[in-house]
C-alpha positions as CSV (number, residue, x, y, z in Angstrom):
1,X,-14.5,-20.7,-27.7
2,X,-15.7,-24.1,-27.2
3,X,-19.4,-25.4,-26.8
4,X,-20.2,-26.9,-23.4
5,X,-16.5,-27.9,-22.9
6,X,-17.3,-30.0,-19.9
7,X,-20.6,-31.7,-19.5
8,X,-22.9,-30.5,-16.3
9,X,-22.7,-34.2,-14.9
10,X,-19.2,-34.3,-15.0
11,X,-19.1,-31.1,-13.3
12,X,-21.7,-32.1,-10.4
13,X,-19.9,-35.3,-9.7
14,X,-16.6,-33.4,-9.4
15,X,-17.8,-31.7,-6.3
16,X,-19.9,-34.7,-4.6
17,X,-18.8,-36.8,-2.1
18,X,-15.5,-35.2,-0.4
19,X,-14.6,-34.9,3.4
20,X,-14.6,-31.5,3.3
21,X,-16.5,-28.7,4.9
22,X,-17.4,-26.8,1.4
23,X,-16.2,-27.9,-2.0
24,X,-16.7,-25.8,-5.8
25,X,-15.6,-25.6,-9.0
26,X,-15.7,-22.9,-11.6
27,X,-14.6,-23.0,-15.3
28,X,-14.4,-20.1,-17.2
29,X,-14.6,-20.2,-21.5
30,X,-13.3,-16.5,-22.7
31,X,-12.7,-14.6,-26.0
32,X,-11.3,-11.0,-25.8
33,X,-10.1,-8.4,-28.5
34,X,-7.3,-5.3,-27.9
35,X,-6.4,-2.9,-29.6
36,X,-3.7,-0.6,-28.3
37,X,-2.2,2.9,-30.1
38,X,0.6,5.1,-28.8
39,X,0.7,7.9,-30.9
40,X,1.4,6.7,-34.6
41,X,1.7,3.5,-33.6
42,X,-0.4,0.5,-33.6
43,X,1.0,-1.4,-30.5
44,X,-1.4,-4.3,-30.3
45,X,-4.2,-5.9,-31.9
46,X,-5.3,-9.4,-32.2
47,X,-8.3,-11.8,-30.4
48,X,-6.9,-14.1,-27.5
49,X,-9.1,-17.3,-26.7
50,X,-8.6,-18.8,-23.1
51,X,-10.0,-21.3,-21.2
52,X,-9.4,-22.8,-17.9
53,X,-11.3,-23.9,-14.5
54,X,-10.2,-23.9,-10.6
55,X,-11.4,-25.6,-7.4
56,X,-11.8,-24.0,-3.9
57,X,-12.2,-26.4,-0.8
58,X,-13.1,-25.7,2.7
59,X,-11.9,-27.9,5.4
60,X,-11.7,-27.0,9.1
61,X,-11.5,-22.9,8.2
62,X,-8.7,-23.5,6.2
63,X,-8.8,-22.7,2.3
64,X,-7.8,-25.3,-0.5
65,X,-7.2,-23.9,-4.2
66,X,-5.9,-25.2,-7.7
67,X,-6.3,-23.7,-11.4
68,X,-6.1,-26.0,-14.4
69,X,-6.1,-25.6,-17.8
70,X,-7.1,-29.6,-18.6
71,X,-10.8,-30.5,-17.3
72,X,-10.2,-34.2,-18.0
73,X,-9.4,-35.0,-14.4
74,X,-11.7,-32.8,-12.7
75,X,-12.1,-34.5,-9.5
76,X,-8.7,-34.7,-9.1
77,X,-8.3,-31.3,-9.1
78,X,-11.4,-31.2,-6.5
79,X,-9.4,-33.7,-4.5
80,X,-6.2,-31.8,-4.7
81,X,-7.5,-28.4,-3.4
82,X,-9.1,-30.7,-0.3
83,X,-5.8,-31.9,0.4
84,X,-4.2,-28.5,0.5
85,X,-7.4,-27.4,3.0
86,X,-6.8,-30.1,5.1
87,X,-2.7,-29.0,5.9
88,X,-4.1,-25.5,6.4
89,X,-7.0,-25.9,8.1
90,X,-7.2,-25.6,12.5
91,X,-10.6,-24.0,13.1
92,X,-14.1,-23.9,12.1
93,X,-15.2,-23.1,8.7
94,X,-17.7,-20.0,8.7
95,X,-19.7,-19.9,5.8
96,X,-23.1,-17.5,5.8
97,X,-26.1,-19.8,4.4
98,X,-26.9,-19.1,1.0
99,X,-29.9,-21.0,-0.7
100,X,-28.4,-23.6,-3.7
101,X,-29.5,-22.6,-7.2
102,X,-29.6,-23.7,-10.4
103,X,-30.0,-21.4,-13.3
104,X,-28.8,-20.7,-16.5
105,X,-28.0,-16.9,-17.1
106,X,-27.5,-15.3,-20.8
107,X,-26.5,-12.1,-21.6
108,X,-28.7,-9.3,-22.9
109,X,-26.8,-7.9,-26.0
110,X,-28.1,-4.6,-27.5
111,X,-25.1,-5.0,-30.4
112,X,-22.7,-7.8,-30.4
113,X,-18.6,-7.0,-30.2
114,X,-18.3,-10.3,-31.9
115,X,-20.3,-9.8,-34.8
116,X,-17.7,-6.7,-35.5
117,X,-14.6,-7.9,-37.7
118,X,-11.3,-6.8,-36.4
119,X,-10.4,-4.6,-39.4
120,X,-13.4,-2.6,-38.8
121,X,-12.7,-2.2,-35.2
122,X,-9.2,-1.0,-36.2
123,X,-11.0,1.4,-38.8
124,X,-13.1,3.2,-36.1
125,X,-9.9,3.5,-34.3
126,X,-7.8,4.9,-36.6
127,X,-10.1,7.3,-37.5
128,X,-10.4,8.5,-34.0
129,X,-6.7,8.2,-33.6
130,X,-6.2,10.4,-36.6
131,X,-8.7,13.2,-34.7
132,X,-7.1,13.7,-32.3
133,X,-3.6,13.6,-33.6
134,X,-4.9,16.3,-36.1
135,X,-5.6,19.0,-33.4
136,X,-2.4,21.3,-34.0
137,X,-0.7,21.2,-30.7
138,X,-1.3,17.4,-29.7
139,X,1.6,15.6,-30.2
140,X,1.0,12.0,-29.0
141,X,-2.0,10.0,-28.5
142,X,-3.0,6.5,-26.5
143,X,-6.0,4.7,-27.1
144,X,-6.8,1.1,-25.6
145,X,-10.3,-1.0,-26.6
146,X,-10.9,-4.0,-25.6
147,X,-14.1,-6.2,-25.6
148,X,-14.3,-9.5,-24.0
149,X,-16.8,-12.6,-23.8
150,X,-16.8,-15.0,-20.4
151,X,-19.7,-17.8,-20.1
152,X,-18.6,-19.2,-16.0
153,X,-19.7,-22.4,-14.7
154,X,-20.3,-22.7,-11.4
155,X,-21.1,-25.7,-8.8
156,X,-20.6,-26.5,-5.2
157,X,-21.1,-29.3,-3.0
158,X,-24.2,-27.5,-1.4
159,X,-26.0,-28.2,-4.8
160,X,-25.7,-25.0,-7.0
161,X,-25.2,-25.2,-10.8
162,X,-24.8,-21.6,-12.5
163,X,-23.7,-20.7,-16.1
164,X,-23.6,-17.4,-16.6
165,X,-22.4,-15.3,-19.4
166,X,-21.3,-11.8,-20.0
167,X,-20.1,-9.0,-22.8
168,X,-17.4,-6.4,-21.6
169,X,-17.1,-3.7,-23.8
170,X,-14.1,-0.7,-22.9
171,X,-11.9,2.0,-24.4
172,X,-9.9,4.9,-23.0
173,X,-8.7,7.7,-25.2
174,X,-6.0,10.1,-24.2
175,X,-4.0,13.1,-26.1
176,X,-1.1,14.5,-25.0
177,X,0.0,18.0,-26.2
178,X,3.5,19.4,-25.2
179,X,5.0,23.2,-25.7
180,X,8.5,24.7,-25.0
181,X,8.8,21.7,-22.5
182,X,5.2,21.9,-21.1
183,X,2.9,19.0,-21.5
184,X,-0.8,18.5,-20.8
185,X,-3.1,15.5,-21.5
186,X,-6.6,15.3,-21.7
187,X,-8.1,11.6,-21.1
188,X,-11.7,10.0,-21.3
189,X,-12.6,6.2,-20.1
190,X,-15.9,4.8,-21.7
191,X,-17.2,1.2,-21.2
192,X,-20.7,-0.5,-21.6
193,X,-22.2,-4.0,-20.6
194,X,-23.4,-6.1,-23.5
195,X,-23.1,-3.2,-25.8
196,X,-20.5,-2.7,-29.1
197,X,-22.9,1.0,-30.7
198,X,-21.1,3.5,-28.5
199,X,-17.7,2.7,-29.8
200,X,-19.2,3.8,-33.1
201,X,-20.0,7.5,-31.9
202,X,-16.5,9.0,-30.7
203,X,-15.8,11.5,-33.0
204,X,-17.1,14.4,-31.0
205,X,-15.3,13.1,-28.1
206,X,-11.7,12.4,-29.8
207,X,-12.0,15.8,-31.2
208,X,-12.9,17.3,-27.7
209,X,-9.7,15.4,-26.0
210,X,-7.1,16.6,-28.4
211,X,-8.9,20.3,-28.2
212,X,-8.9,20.2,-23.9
213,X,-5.4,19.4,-24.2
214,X,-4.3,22.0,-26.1
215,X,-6.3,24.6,-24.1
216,X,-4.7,23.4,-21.1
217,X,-1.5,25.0,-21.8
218,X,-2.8,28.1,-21.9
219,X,-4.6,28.0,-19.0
220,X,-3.4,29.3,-15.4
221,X,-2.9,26.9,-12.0
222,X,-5.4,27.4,-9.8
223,X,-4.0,29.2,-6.3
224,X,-3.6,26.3,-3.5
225,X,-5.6,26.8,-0.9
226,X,-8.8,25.2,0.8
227,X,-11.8,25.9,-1.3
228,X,-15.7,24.9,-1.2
229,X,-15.4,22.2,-4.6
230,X,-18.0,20.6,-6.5
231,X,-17.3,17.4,-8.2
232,X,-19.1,16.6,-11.5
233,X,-20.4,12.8,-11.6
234,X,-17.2,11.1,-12.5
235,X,-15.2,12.4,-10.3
236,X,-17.7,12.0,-7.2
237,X,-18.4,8.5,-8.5
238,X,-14.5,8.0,-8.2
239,X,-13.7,9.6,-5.2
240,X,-16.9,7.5,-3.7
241,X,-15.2,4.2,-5.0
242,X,-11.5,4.7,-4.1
243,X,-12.2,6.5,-0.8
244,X,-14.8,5.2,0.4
245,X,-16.2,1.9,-1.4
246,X,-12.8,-0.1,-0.9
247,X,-13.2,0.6,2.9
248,X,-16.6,-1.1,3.1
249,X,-15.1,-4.0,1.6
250,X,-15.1,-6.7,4.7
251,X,-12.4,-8.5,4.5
252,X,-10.0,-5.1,4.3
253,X,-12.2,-4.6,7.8
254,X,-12.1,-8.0,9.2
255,X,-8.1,-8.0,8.7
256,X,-7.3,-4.6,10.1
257,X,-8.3,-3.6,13.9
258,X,-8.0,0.5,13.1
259,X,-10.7,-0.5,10.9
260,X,-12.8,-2.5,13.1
261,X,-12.9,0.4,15.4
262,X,-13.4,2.9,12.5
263,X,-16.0,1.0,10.3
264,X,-18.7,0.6,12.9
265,X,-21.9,-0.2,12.1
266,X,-24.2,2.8,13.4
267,X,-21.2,5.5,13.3
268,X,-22.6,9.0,11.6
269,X,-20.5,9.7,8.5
270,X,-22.3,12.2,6.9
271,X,-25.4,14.2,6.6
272,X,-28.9,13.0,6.1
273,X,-28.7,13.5,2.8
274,X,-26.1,11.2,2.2
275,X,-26.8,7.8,0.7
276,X,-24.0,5.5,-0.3
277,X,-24.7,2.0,-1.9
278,X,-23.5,-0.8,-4.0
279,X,-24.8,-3.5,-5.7
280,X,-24.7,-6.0,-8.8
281,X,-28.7,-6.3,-9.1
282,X,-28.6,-2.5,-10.3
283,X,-29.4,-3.4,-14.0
284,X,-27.4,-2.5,-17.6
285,X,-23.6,-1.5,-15.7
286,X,-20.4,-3.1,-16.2
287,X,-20.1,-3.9,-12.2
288,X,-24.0,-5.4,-12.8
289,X,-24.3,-9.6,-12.4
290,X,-27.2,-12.4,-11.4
291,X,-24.6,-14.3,-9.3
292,X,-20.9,-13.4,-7.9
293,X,-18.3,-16.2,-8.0
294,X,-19.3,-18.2,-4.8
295,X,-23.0,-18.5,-6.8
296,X,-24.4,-16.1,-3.8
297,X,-27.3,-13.7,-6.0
298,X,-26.9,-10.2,-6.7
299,X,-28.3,-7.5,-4.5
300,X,-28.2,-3.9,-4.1
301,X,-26.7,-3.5,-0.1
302,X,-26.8,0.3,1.7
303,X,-23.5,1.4,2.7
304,X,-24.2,4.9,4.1
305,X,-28.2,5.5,4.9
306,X,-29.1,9.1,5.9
307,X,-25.6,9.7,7.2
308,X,-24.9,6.5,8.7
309,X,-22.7,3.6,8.2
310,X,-25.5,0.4,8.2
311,X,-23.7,-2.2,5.8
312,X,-20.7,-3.6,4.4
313,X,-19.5,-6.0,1.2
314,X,-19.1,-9.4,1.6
315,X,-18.1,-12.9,0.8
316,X,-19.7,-15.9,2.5
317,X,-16.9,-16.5,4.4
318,X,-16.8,-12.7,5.6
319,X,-20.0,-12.3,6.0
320,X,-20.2,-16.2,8.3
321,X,-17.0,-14.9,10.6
322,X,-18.7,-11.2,11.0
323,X,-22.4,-12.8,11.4
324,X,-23.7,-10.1,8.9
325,X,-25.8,-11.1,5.9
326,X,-23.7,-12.3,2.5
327,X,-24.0,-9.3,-0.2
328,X,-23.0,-11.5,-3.5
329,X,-20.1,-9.2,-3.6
330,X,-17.1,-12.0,-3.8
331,X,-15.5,-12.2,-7.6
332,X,-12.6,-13.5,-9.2
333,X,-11.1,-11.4,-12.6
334,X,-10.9,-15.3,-13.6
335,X,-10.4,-18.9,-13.1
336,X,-6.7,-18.4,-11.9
337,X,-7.7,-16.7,-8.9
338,X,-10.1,-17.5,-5.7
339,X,-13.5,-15.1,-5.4
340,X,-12.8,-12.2,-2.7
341,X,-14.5,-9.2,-1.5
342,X,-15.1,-6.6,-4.1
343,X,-17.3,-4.0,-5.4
344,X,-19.5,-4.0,-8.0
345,X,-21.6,-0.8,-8.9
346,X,-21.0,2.5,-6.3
347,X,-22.3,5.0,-6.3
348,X,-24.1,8.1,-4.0
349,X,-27.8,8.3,-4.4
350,X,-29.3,11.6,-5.8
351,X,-30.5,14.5,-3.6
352,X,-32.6,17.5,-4.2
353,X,-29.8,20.1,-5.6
354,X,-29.6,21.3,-9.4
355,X,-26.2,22.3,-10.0
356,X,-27.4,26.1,-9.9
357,X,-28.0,25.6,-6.4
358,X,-25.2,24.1,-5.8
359,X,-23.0,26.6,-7.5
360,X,-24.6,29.7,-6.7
361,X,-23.8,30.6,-2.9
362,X,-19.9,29.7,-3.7
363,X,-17.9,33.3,-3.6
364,X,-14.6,31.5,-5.3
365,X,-14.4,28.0,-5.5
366,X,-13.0,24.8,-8.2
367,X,-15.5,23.1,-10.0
368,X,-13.9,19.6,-10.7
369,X,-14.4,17.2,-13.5
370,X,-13.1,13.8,-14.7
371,X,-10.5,12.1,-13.4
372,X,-7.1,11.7,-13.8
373,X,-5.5,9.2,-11.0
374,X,-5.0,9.0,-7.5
375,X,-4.0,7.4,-4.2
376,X,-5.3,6.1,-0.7
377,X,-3.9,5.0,2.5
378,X,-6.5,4.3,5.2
379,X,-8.7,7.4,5.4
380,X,-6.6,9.5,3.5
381,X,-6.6,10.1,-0.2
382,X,-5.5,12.4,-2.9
383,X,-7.4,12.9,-6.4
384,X,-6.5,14.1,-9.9
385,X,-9.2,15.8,-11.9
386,X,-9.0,15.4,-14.9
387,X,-10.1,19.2,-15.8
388,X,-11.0,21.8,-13.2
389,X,-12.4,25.5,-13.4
390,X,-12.9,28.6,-10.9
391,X,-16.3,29.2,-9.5
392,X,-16.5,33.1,-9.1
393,X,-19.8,34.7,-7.6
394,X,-21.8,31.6,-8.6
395,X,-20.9,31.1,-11.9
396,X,-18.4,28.9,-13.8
397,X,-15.1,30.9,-15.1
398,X,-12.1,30.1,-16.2
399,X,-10.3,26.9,-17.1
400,X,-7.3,26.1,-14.6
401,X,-4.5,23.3,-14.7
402,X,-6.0,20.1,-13.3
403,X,-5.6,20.0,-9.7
404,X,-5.4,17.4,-6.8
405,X,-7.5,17.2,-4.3
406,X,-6.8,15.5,-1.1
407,X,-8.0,15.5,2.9
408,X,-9.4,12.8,5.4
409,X,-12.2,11.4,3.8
410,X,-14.0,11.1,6.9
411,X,-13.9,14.6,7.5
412,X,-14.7,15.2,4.0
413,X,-18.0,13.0,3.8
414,X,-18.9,15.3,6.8
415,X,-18.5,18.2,4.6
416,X,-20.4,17.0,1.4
417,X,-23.5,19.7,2.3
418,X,-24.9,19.5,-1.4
419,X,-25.9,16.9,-3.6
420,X,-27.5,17.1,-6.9
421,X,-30.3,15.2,-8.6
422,X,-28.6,14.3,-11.7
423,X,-26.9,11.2,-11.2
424,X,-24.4,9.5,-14.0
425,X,-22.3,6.6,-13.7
426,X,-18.5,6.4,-14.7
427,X,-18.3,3.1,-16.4
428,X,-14.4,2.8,-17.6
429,X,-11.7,1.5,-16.2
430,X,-11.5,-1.4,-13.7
431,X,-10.7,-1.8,-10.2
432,X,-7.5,-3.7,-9.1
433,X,-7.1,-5.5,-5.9
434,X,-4.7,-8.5,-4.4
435,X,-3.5,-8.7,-8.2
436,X,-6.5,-8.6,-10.0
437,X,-7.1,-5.9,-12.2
438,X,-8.6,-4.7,-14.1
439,X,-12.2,-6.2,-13.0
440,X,-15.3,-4.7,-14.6
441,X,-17.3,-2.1,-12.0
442,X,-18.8,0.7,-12.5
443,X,-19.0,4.2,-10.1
444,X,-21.3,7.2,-9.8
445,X,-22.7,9.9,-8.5
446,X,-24.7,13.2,-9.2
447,X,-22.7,16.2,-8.9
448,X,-21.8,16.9,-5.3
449,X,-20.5,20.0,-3.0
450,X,-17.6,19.7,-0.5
451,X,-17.0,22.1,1.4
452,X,-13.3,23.1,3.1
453,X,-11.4,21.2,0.5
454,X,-7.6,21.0,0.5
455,X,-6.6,21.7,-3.2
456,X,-3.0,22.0,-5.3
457,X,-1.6,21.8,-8.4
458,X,-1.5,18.4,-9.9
């Protein structure tokens, strides 16, 4: 990584001076580490620098965009993103106001990726490799880590100057173990923001991934059916971003007329003691910033209060053509791409429930946990846990086959009737959207109970 690679007056000049409604640049100076195993195998390993900028012009509604590699002829670059704005460009340009800033933004590192040589990385990951390939019965293994470094410049023609930096630290460990044709996998995501020590810590949890899979061969599917279901924290976190947060994202509602007639502000979802929000100013997550990518400041923004819809993610631009207050919620995965509306932390507030409670009245239910994958279309959607058991007379029994659960999720925020007090985020993975992917967000939840759910076998 270079040191200042373009000076801040270069960088305000670029963005000065331009018939155009709205001009900015951002530049973005990264260094990221992979490692990638598939069974025996070590796939991938090695440290990619990269650095690169873009510039985003607004003229007459119309959008303007170039990525470069070169800074040396910035205002070009500027200038050629105006002239693209201009041919598109035949109505007004709706921006909501944000207040310029200037500010300089370093990350809060508890222990530093960076400061870890690559053949030590590689150790901790053989070893934990080696785990779980050492559990008789698990017969192939994949594990990716990856950690990566971004300091972003940003600067606009209204007079904001940001640098901001950040640490993403990620890894996902998965066994696979396979019997007279049957196969099972067991799977765990972990991430953390600014933070290398848990990577050091996953021996208990290789050895519990190889183990689950193993056990999951012997155990029965679950009958299909509708069932009351309670989701542990990872799943519910899941289920509330893929459902639900990708919904609230404006410009999926600004584009679509079912979903302008859907997503109304005001509209009961849920119960009262339902409580869905997002937000980057929630400290210490890997969704968590001080500024999105249009330089708009992080807040927390209520999605779902007491039951009912009251807010929405924006961009400027969104939040201008919908006359509803910007969120700080537009971001770019890099410099090759323009900011749009995404999420950032999710998650459903905690209630009053402990799990007993919400447990104990269920005759036969499917206690759900983890996740495994799943779809959406609209309203509709369909989960895989990761590992599911029966709930019989209020108590936790046996372990089943993972199973999918899907519905309306309209009807099935209607039917969360429990939630519990002990919220937990999900922090691996990333979200995709319009080809970005995977961008850094985190989801959560405290255990939750749904009543009248549709489940199958996965």
């Amino acid at each position: 990584m270079t040191d200042k690679p373009v000076a801040r007056e270069a960088v305000e000049a670029a963005v000065k001076g331009h018939n155009a409604d709205y001009v900015e640049v951002r530049i973005d100076d990264t260094a990221t580490t992979r490692l990638v195993y598939r069974g025996h195998e070590l796939e991938e390993i090695g440290i990619t620098e990269a650095f690169g900028g873009c510039a985003r012009a607004l003229v007459n509604g119309g959008w303007g965009f170039v990525s470069f590699n070169d800074p040396s002829q910035l205002r070009q670059r500027v200038e050629e993103a105006v002239a693209q704005a201009r041919h598109v460009g035949k109505e007004t340009s709706l921006l909501a106001d944000v207040a310029p800033v200037v500010d300089e933004v370093k990350a809060e590192i508890l222990k530093d990726p960076r400061k870890i040589t690559l053949s030590t990385k590689k150790k901790l990951f053989d070893a934990y490799n080696d785990i779980m390939l050492g559990v008789e019965g698990v017969t192939s293994t994949n594990i990716v880590y990856w950690d990566g470094w971004k300091r972003t410049t940003f600067a606009s023609s209204e007079g904001s100057y940001i640098e901001q930096e950040r640490l993403d630290v990620g890894t996902r460990l998965a066994a696979t173990a396979k019997r007279n044709g049957d196969m099972q996998q067991s799977s765990m995501s972990l991430g953390a923001l600014n933070d290398f020590s848990y990577i050091e810590t996953l021996d208990d949890a290789a050895l519990l991934i190889g183990n689950r899979a193993v056990e999951l061969l012997n155990a029965p599917y679950a009958e299909p059916g509708v069932y009351p279901v309670v989701l542990d924290p990872v799943l519910a976190g899941v289920f509330c971003h893929e459902a639900f947060g990708h919904l609230s994202e404006s410009d999926f509602v600004y584009e679509n007329d079912r979903m302008k007639e859907i997503m109304v502000l005001g509209r009961e979802f849920g119960g009262k003691h339902l409580n869905i929000v997002d937000g980057a100013a929630v400290p210490g997550l890997r969704g968590s910033y001080k500024y999105d990518d249009e330089g708009t400041p992080a807040m927390k923004t209520d999605l779902i209060r007491e039951g009912v819809l009251v807010g929405r993610l924006h961009s400027r631009e969104t939040a201008g053509k919908m006359h509803e207050p910007p969120s700080g919620n537009a971001r770019a995965i890099d410099y090759r791409f323009p900011p749009i509306v995404r999420m950032t932390n999710t998650y459903i507030e905690p209630s009053t429930s402990t799990f007993e409670e919400i447990i104990g009245d269920i005759k036969l239910g499917v206690y759900c946990k983890n996740w495994y994958g799943g779809t959406t279309s609209m309203e509709m959607f369909t989960f895989s846990a990761g590992e599911a058991y029966m709930i019989r007379d209020g108590q936790i029994a046996e372990l089943v086959r993972p199973v999918k659960l899907t519905g309306n999720l309209f009807t099935t925020l209607q039917n969360i009737d429990r939630i519990g007090t002990d919220l937990d985020f999900n922090q691996g993975g990333g979200c995709g959207k319009g080809g970005q992917m995977p961008l850094p967000v985190s989801n959560g939840s405290p255990h939750i109970r749904i009543q009248d759910c549709v489940v199958g076998e996965r």
